[in-house]
N, C-alpha and C positions, 0 to 999 in steps of 0.2 A: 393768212391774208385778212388784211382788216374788213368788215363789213363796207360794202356800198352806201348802204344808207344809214341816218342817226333818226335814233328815235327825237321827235321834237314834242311830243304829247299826243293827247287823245281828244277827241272833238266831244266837249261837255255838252250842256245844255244853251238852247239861244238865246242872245240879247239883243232885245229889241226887234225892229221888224226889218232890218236891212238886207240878215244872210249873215249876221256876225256873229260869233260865239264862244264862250269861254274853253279855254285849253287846262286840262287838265292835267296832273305829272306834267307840266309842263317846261322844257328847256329851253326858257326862255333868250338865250344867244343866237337861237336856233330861226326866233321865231321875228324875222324884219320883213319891213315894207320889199316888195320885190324879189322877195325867193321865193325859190319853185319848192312847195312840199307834196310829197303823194301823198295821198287823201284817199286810203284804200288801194285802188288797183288805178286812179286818175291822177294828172299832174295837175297844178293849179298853180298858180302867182297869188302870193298874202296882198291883199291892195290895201287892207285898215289893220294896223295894230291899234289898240288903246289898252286900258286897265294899266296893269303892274307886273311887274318878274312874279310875284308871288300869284298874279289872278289875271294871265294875259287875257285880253279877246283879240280875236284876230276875224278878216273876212276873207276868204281867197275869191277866186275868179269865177263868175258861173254859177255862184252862190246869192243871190240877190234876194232871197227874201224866208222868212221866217218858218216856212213850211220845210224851204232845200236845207235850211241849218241843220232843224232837227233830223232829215235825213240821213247828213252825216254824222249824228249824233253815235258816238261810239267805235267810231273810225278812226282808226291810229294816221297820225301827223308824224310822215319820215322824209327828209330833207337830204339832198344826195351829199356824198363826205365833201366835192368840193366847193360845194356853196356854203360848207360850214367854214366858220373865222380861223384861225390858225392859232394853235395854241399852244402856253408858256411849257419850257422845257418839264415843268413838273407837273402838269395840267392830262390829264387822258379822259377819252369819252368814253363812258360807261358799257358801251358795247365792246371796246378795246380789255376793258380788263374783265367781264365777264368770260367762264370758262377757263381764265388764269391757273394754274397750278399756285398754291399757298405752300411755301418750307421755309420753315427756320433753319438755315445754313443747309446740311443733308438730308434732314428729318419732314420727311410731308407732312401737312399740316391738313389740306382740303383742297378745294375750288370753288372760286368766286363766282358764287351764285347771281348776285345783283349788287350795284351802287348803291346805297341810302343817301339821301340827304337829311343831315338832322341841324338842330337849329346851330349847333356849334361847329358842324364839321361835317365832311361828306366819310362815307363810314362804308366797308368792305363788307359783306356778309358770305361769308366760308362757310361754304357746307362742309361738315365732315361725320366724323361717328360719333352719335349723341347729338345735343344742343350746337345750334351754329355757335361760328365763333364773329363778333363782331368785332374790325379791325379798322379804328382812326386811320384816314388819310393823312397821318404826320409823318414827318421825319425821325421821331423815338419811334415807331410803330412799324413804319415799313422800310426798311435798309434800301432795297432796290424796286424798278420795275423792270425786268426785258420782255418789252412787247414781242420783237422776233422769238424767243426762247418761250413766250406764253407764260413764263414764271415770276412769281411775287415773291421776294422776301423778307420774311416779317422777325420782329423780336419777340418770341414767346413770354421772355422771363421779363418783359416790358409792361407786356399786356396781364401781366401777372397770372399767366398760367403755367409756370415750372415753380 
């Protein structure tokens, strides 16, 4: 069963004197005018987005000024699954393919520890025995995803480890 909620980020440091504040690991899709994120164990409504994808600030509700920012300074930002967007058949949210099984055809490979995002590509890290294995989110790299089945599989001899 897929998670309830999606990570949207973490409550950085304040900006400004409003209650507004930068979002950190931030996913920004996640993060509009009028959805409700929990903010620790509290629901709230974002009422200010500004900054960038890459350096959102957002303000939610109840947050009004500089002192309550820093309060929630370090408080994870989780957004329920259906107030998030709907997305492309080859698109999945990073909670979805965590704890994945990784095999090349019958051969295990690991499990999907965590998403990365790198500046070229969003990239799989499998844990396995030894050194993780990082794995491009392309279509040479990963054959399939079945989210029901929790398994990924990948081309080893791709990724240039056979």
């Amino acid at each position: 069963m897929p998670p309830r909620w999606l990570r949207a980020g973490v409550v950085g440091r304040p900006h400004g004197l409003d209650g507004s504040f930068h979002v950190i690991r931030a996913s920004p899709e996640l993060l509009s005018v009028g959805v409700v994120v929990r903010v620790g164990e509290l629901e709230r409504a974002i009422e200010r987005r500004a900054g960038t994808d890459d350096r959102p600030i957002v303000r939610v509700e109840g947050c009004s000024d500089r002192d309550a920012a820093e309060a929630l300074r370090g408080a994870e930002l989780t957004v329920a699954r259906p107030e998030a967007a709907s997305l492309e058949a080859d698109e999945w949210w990073a909670e979805d393919l965590e704890g994945c099984s990784v095999r090349d055809g019958e051969r295990l490979v690991g499990t999907v520890s965590r998403l990365l995002a790198l500046p070229s590509c969003e990239v799989l890290e499998v844990s396995r025995a030894g050194e993780p294995l990082l794995v491009p989110l392309v279509s040479d790299a990963v054959r399939t995803v079945d989210l029901e089945r929790r398994t990924i599989d990948i081309d080893l001899r791709f990724l240039g480890e056979e």
